[in-house]
C-alpha positions in Angstrom: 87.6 95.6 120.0 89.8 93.9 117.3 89.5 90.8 115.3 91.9 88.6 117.4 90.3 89.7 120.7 86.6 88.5 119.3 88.0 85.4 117.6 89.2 84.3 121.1 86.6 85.4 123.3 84.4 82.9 121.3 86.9 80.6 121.2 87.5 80.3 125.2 83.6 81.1 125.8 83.0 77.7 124.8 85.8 76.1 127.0 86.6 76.2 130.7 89.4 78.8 130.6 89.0 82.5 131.8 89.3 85.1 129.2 91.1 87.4 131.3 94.3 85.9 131.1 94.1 85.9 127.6 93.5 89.4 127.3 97.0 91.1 128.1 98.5 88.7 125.8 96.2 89.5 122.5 97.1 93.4 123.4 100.6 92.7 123.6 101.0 90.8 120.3 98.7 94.1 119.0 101.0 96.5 119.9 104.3 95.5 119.0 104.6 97.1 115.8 105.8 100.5 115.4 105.0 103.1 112.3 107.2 105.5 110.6 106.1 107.4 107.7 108.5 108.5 104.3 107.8 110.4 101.5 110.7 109.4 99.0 109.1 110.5 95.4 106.3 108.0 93.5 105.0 105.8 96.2 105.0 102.7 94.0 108.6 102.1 94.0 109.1 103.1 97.9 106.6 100.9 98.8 107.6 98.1 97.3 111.4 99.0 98.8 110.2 98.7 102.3 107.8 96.2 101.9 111.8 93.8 101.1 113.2 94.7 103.8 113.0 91.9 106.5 110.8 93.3 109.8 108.6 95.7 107.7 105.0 93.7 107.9 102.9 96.5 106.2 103.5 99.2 103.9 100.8 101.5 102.4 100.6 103.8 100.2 99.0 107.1 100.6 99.4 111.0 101.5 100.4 112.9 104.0 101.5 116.8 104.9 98.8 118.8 103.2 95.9 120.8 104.2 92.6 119.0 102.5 91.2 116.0 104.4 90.8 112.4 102.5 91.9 113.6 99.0 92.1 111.6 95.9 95.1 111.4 93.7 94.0 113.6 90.8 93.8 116.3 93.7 97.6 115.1 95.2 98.7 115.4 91.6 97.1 118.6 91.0 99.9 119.9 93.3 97.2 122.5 95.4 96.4 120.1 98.3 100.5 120.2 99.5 100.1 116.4 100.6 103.2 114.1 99.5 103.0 110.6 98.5 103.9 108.7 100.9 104.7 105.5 102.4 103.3 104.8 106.1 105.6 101.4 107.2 104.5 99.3 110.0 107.6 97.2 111.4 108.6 95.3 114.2 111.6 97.1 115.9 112.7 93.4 117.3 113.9 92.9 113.7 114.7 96.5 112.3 115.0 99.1 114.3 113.8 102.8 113.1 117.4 104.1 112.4 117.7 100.8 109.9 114.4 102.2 107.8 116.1 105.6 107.8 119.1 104.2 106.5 117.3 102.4 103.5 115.3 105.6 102.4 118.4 107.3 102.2 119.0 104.9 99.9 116.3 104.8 97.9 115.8 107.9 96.2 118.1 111.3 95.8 117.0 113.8 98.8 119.1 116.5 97.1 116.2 117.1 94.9 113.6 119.5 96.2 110.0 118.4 94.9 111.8 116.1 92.4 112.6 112.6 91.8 113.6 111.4 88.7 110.9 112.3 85.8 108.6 113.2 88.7 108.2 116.5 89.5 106.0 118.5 92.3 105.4 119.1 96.1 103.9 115.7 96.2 107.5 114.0 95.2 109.6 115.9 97.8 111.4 113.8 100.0 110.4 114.0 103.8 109.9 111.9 107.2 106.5 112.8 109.2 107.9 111.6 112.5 105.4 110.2 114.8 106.6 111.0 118.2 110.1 112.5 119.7 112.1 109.5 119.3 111.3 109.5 115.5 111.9 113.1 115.3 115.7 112.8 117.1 116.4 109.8 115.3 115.7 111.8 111.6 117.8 115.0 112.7 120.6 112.7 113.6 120.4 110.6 110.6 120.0 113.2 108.0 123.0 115.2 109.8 125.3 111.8 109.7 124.2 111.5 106.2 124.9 115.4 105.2 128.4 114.7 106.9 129.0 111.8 105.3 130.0 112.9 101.9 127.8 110.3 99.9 125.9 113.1 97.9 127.3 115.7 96.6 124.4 118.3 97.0 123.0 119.6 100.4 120.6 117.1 101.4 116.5 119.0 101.1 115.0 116.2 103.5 112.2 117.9 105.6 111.6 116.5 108.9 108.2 117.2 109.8 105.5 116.1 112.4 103.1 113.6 110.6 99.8 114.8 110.4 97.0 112.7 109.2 97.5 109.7 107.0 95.7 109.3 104.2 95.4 105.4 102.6 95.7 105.6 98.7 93.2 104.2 96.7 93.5 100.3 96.2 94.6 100.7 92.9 97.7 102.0 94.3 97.9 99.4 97.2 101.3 96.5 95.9 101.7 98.3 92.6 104.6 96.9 91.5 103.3 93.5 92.4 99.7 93.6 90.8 101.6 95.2 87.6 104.5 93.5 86.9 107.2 95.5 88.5 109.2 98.5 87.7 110.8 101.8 88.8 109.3 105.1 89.4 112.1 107.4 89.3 116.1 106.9 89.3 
């Protein structure tokens, strides 16, 4: 049972109005956001990307695409749990759609680099998209094919396009990096 859902059940149990009608409308305004997850090189500076873009409401840091459960990021950076940083987004599609977040992380790092951005260099920096369902998955294909096509980088683009698997929050430390810390880049 969420928050919201308590909040107004105590709310309306102290008035003359029957929760029911209430509740469709508290799991609508719940489920409106989507998720899409990226994996575009240091998670500081990708997070901090999506979290400007207007329609993103969340972005966390974490990892994603390996094969150990809950691990820390001395054993991401050790390169032997195959996880990538990554950034899971939550966004309302009535403001940006899924193609428009494709379009930024294009934008935000170089995908012709395989396990590389900038100074940083491993499995955990490779650029990917976990998809999260079909659409996700089509949407990605088509993207990174218009953007192969497209002639804006001159090396084949190394993108993989993978089903998400678990996500894996970060520690808080890395939770608004850029913003606790005074800014920066991670990679060019």
């Amino acid at each position: 049972m969420s928050l919201l859902y308590v909040f107004l059940s105590q709310v309306l149990k102290h008035s003359h109005l029957p929760l029911d009608n209430y509740k469709s409308n508290i799991n609508h305004m719940e489920n409106k956001l989507e998720k899409a997850i990226f994996a575009a090189g240091c998670f500081w500076g990708v997070e901090d990307a999506f979290r400007k873009i207007k329609g993103v409401k969340d972005a966390i840091s974490g990892y994603v695409g390996g094969h150990v459960e809950s691990p820390s990021y001395e054993n991401v950076c050790g390169g032997k749990t195959g996880h990538a940083e990554a950034v899971e987004v939550a966004f309302d599609p009535k403001e940006v759609s899924y193609s428009e977040l494709l379009n930024a992380f294009w934008g935000m790092h170089d995908p012709t680099t395989m396990n590389r951005q900038g100074p940083d260099v491993g499995e955990q920096y490779r650029s990917a998209i976990f998809f999260l369902n079909d659409q996700q998955k089509e949407g990605a294909e088509k993207s990174k094919e218009e953007i192969s096509k497209s002639g804006k980088f001159k090396n084949p683009i190394v993108t993989e396009i993978t089903k998400a698997g678990p996500f894996y929050k970060a520690e808080e430390y890395h939770q608004r990096y850029f913003e606790k810390n005074g800014g920066g880049v991670c990679h060019s």
